[in-house]
C-alpha positions as MATLAB code, in Angstrom:
seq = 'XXXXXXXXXXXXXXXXXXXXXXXXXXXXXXXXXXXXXXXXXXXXXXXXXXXXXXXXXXXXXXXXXXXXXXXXXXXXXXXXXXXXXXXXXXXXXXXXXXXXXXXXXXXXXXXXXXXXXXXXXXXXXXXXXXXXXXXXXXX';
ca = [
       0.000    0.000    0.000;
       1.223    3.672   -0.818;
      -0.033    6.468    0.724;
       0.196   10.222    0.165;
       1.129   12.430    2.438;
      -0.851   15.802    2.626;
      -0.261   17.251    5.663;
       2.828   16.513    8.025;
       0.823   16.907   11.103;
      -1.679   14.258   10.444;
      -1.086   10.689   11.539;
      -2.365    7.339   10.573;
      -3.371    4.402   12.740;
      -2.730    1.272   10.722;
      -4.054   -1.998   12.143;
      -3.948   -5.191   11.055;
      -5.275   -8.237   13.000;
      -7.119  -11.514   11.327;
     -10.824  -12.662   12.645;
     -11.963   -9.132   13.266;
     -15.723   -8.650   12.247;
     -16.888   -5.957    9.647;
     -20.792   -5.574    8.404;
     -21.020   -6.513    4.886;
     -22.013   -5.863    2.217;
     -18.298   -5.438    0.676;
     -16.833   -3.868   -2.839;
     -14.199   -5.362   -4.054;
     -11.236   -3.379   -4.668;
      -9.564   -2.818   -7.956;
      -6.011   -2.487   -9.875;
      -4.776    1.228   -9.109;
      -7.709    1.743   -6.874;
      -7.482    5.015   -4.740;
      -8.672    5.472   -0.636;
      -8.590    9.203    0.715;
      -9.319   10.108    4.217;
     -10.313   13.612    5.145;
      -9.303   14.953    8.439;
     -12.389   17.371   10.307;
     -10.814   20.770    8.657;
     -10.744   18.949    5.308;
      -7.266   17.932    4.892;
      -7.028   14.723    2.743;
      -4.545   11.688    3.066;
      -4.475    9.571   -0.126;
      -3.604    5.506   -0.190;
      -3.054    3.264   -3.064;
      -5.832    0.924   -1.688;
      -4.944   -3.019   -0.833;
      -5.931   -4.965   -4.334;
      -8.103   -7.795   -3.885;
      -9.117   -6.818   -0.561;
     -12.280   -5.555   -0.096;
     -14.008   -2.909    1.263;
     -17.336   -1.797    3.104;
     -19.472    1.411    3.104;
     -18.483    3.583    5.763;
     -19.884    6.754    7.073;
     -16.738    7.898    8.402;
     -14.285   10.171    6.823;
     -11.524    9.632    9.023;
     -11.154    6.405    8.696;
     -11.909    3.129    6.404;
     -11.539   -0.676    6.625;
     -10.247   -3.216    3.975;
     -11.322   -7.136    4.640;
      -9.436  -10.055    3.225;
     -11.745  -12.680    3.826;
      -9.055  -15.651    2.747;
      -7.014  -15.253    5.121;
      -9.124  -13.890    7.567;
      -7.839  -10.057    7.951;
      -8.693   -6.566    8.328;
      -6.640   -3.403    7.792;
      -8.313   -0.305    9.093;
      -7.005    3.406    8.690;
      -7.706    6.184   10.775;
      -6.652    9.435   10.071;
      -5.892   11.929   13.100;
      -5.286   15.724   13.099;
      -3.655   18.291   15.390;
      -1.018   16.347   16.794;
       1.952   18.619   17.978;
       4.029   15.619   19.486;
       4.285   12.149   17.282;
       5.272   10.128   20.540;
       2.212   11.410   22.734;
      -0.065   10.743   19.962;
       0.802    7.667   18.951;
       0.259    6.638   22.677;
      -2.988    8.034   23.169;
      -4.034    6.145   19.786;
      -3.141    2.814   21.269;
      -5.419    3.967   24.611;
      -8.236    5.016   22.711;
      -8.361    1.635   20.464;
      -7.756   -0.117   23.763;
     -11.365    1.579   24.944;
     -12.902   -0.060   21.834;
     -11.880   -3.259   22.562;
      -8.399   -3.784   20.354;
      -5.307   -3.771   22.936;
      -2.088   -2.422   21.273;
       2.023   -2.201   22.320;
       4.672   -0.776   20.765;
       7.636   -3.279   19.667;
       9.738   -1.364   19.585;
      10.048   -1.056   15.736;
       9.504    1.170   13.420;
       7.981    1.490   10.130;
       8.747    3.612    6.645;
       7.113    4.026    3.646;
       7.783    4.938    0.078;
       5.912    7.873    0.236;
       7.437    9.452    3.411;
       5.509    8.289    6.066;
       7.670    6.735    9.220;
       6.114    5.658   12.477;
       6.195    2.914   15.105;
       5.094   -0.720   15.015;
       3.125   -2.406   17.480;
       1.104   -5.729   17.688;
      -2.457   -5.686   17.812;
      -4.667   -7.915   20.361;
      -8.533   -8.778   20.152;
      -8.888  -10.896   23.217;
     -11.874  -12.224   22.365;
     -11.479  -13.407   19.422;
      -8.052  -14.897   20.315;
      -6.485  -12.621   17.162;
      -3.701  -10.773   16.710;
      -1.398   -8.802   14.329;
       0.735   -6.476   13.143;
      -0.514   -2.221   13.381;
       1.504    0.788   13.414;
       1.114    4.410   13.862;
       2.997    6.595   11.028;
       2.927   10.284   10.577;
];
């Protein structure tokens, strides 16, 4: 996946964990297929979408979710603005997904992309259903 970057301060939450639920119905996504996610003041992060993975309508700007039903996965973006310091954000994003259910910690890794984005890795936990996988938080 290749993502955009549109504004420096924004940061991504990338998760990726297998037997997570998601409501279908489900689109499947195409060669050269782009994802944008729009922050609340309108600034937009663009993504080279995952092909063959598919993905569900979502109310949300901020974030999306791609489903790859063979092998059981789920890779969800979130899109975050205003952060002033990488390190406390990327904490408090691990909290917050914590309070809905999907524990997180840092590995101590971390992560660049082709397009400029660098972050931290982490692994991903969903308890109850006994999953688990790789996320990271890039900016």
């Amino acid at each position: 996946m290749k993502l955009t970057q549109t504004l420096p301060a924004a940061v991504i939450a990338v998760l990726l964990a297998g037997t997570w639920a998601v409501p279908a119905p489900t689109t499947s996504v195409g060669a050269h297929e782009k994802g944008t996610l729009t922050t609340a003041s309108g600034t937009t992060v663009s993504f080279d979408a995952p092909r063959r993975w598919s993905t569900t309508p979502s109310t949300s700007r901020t974030s999306t979710a791609y489903t790859r039903t063979e092998d059981d996965q789920v890779l969800t973006l979130s899109v975050i603005e205003g952060s002033e310091d990488f390190d406390t954000t990327a904490d408090r994003v691990l909290r917050q997904k914590s309070l809905s259910g999907t524990s997180a910690a840092f590995d101590g890794g971390r992560i660049t992309s082709r397009s400029g984005f660098s972050g931290k890795s982490c692994v991903a936990i969903k308890s109850a259903e006994k999953a688990t996988g790789p996320c990271a938080v890039v900016h």
